[in-house]
Biotite code that builds the C-alpha atoms (Angstrom):
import biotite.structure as struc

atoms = struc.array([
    struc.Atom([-2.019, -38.776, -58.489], chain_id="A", res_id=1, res_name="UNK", atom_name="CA", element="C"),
    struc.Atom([-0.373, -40.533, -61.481], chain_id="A", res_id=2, res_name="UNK", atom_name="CA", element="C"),
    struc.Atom([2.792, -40.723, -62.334], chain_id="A", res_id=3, res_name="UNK", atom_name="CA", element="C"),
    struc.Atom([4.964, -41.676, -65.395], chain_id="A", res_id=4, res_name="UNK", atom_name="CA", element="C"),
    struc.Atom([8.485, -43.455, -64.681], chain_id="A", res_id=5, res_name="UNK", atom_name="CA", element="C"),
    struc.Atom([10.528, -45.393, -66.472], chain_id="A", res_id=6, res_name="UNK", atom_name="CA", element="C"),
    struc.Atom([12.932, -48.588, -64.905], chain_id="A", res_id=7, res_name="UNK", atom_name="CA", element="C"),
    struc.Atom([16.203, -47.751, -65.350], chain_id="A", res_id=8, res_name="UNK", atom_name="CA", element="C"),
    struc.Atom([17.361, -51.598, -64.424], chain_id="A", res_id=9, res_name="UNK", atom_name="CA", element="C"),
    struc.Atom([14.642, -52.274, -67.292], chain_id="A", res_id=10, res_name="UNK", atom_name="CA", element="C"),
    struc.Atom([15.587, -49.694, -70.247], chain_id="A", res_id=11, res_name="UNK", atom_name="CA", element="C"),
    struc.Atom([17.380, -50.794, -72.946], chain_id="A", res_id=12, res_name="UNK", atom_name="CA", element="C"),
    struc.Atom([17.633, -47.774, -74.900], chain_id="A", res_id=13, res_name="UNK", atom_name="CA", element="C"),
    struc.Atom([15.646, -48.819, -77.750], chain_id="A", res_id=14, res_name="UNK", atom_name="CA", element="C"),
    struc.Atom([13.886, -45.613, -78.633], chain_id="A", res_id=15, res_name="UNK", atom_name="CA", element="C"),
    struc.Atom([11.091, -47.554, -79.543], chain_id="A", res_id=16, res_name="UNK", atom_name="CA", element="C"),
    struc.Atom([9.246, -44.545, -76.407], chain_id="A", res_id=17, res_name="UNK", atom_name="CA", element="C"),
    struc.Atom([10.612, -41.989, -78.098], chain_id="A", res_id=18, res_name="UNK", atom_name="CA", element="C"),
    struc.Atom([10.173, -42.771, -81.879], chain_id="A", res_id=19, res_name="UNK", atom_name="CA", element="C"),
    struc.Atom([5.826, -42.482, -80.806], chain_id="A", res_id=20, res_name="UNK", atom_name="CA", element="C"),
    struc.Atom([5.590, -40.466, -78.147], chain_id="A", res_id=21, res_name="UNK", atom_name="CA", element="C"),
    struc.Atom([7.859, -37.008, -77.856], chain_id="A", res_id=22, res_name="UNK", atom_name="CA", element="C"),
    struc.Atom([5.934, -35.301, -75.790], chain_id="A", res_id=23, res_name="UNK", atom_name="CA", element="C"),
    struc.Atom([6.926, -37.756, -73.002], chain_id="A", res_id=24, res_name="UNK", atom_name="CA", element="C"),
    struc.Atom([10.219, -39.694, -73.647], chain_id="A", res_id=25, res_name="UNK", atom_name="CA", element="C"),
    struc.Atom([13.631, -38.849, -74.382], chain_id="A", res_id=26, res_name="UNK", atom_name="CA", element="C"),
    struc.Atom([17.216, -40.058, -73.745], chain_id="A", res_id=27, res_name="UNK", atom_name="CA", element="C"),
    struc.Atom([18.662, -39.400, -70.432], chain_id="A", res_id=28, res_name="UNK", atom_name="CA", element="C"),
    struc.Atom([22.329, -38.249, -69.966], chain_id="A", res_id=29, res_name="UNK", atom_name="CA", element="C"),
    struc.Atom([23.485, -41.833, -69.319], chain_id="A", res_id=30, res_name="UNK", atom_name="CA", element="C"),
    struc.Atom([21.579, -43.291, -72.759], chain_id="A", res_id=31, res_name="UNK", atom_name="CA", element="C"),
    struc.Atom([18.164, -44.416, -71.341], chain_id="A", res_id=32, res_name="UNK", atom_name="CA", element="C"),
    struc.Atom([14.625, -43.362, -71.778], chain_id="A", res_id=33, res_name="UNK", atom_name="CA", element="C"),
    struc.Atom([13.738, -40.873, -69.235], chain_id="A", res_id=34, res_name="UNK", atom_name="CA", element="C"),
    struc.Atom([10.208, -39.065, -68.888], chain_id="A", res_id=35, res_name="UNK", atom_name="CA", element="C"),
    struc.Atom([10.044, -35.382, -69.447], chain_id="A", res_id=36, res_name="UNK", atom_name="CA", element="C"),
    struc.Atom([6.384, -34.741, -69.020], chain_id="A", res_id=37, res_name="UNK", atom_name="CA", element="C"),
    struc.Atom([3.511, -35.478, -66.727], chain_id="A", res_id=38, res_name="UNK", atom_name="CA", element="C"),
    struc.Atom([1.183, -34.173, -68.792], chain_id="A", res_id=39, res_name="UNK", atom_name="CA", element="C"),
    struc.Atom([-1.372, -36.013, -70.714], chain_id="A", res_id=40, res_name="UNK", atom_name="CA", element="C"),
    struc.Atom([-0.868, -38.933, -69.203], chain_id="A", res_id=41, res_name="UNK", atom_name="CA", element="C"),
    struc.Atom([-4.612, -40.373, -70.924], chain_id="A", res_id=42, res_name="UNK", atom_name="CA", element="C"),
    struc.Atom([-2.992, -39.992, -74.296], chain_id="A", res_id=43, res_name="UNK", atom_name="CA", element="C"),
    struc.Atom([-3.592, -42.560, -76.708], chain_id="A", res_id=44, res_name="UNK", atom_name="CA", element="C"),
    struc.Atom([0.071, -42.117, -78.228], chain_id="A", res_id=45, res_name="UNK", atom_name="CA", element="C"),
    struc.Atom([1.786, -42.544, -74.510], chain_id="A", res_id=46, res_name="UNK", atom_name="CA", element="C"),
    struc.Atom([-0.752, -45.897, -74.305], chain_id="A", res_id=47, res_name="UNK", atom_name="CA", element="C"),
    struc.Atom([0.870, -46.590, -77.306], chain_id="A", res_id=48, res_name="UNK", atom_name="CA", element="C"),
    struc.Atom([4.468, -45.852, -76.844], chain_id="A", res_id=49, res_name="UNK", atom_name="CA", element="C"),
    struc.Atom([4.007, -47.951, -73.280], chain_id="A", res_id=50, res_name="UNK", atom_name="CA", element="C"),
    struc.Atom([2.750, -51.145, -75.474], chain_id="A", res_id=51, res_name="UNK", atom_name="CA", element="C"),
    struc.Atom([5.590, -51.328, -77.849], chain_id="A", res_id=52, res_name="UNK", atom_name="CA", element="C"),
    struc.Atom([8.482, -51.201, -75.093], chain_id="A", res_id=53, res_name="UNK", atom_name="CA", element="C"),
    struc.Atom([10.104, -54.334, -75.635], chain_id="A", res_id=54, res_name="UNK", atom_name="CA", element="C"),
    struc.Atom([11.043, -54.912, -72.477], chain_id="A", res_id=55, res_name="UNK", atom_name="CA", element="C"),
    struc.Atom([8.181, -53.528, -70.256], chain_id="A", res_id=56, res_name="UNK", atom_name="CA", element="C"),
    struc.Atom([10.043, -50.880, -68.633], chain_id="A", res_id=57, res_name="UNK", atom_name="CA", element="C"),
    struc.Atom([7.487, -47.844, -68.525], chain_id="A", res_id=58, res_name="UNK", atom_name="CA", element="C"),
    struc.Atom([4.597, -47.957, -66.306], chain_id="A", res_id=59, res_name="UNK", atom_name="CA", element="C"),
    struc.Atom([1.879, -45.153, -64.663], chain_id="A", res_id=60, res_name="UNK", atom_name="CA", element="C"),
    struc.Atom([1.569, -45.862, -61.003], chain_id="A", res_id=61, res_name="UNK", atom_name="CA", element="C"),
    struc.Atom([-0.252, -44.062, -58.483], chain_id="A", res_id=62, res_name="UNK", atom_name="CA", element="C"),
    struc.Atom([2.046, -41.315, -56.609], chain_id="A", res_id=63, res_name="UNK", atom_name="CA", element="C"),
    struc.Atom([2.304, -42.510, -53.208], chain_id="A", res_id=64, res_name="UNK", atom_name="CA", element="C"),
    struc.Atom([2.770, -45.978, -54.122], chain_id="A", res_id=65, res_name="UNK", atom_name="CA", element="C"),
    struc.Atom([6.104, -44.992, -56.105], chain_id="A", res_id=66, res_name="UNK", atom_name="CA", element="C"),
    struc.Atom([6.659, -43.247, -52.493], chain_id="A", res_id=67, res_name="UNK", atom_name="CA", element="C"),
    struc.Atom([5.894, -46.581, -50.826], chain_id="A", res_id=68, res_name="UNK", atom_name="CA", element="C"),
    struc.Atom([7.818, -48.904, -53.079], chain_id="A", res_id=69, res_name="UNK", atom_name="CA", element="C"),
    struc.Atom([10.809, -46.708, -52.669], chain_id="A", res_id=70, res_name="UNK", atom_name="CA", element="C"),
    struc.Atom([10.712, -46.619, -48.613], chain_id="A", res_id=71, res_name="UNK", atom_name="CA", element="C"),
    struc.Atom([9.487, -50.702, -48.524], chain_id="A", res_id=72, res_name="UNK", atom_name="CA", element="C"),
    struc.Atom([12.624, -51.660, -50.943], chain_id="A", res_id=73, res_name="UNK", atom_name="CA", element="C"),
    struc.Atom([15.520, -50.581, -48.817], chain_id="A", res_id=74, res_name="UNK", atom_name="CA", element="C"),
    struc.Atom([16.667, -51.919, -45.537], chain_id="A", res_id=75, res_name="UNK", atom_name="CA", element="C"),
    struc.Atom([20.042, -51.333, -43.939], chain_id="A", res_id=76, res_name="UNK", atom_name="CA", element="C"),
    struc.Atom([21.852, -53.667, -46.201], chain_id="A", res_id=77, res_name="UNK", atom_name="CA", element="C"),
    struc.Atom([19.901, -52.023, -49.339], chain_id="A", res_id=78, res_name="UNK", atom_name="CA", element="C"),
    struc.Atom([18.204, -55.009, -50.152], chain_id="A", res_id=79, res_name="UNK", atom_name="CA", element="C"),
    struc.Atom([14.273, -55.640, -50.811], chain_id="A", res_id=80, res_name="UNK", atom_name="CA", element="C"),
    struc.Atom([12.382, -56.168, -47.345], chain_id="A", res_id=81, res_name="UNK", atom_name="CA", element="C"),
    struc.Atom([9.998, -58.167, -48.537], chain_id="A", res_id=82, res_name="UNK", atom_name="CA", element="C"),
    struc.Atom([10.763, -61.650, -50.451], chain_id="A", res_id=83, res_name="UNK", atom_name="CA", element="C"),
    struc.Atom([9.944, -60.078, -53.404], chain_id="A", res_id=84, res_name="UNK", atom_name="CA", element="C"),
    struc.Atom([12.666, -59.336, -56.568], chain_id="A", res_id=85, res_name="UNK", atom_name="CA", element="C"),
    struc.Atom([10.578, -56.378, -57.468], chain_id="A", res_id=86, res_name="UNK", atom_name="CA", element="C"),
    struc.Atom([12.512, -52.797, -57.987], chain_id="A", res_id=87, res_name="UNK", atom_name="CA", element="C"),
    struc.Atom([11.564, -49.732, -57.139], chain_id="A", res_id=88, res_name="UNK", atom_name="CA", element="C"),
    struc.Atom([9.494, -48.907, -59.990], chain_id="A", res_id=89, res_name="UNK", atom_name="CA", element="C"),
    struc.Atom([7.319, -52.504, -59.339], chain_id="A", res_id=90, res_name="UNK", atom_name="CA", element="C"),
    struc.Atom([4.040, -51.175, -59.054], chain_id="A", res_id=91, res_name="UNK", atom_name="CA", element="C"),
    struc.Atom([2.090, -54.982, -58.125], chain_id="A", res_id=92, res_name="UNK", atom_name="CA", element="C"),
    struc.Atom([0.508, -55.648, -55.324], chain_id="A", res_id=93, res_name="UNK", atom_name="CA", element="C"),
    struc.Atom([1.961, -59.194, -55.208], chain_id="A", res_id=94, res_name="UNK", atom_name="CA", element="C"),
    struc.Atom([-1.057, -61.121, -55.960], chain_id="A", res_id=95, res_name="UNK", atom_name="CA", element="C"),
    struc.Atom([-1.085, -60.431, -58.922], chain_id="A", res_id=96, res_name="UNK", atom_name="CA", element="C"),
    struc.Atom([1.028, -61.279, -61.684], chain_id="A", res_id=97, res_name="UNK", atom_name="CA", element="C"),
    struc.Atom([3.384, -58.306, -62.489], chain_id="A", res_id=98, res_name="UNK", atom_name="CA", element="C"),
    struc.Atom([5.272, -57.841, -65.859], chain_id="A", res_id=99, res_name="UNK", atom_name="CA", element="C"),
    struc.Atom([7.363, -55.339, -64.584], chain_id="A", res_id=100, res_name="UNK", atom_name="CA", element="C"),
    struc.Atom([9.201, -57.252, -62.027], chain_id="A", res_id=101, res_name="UNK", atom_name="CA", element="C"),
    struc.Atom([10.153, -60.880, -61.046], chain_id="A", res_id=102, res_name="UNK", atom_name="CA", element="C"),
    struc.Atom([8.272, -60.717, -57.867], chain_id="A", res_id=103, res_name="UNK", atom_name="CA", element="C"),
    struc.Atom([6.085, -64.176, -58.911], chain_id="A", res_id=104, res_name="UNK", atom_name="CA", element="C"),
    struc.Atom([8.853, -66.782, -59.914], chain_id="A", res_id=105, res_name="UNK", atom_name="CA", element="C"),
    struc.Atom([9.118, -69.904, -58.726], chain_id="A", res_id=106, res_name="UNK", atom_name="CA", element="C"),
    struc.Atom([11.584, -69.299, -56.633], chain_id="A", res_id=107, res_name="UNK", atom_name="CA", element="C"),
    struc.Atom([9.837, -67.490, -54.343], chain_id="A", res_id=108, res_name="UNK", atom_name="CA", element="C"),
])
């Protein structure tokens, strides 16, 4: 199943998301673009609204892989467990390059 999100490390509360596409984005309590519906999520406006965030921050990802980013990220000392500086909304599958994350610099 798909699923909307939006990076709060990422968002910098451009509105550009909400300016196109109401039906999905507005601003969350602490100033940041938050999703507010699931629906729709073929839409040709949400494509749209994705493609002019300036900073990348809004992605669909499969379900359970939101599920398994969020369980592989922590470790007792709440740092990623892989070598990767992805977050939890990183939806790569580190051989590829990712825009969302920082998971394939040369540092690494």
């Amino acid at each position: 199943m798909k699923k909307l999100v939006v990076s709060e490390d990422t968002c910098i509360s451009c509105g550009a998301c909400m300016q196109i596409d109401e039906e999905h984005f507005d601003f969350s309590s602490k100033g940041l673009s938050t999703v507010i519906s699931q629906e729709n999520l073929d839409s040709e406006i949400l494509k749209q609204a994705i493609d002019a965030c300036p900073v990348a921050a809004i992605s669909i990802v499969e379900n359970d892989e939101e599920d398994n980013n969020t369980a592989d990220m922590e470790n007792e000392n709440n740092e990623p467990s892989n070598d990767c500086n992805c977050d939890s909304d990183c939806s790569c599958d580190h051989e590829t390059k990712c825009e969302n994350c920082k998971c394939h610099t040369e540092e690494i």
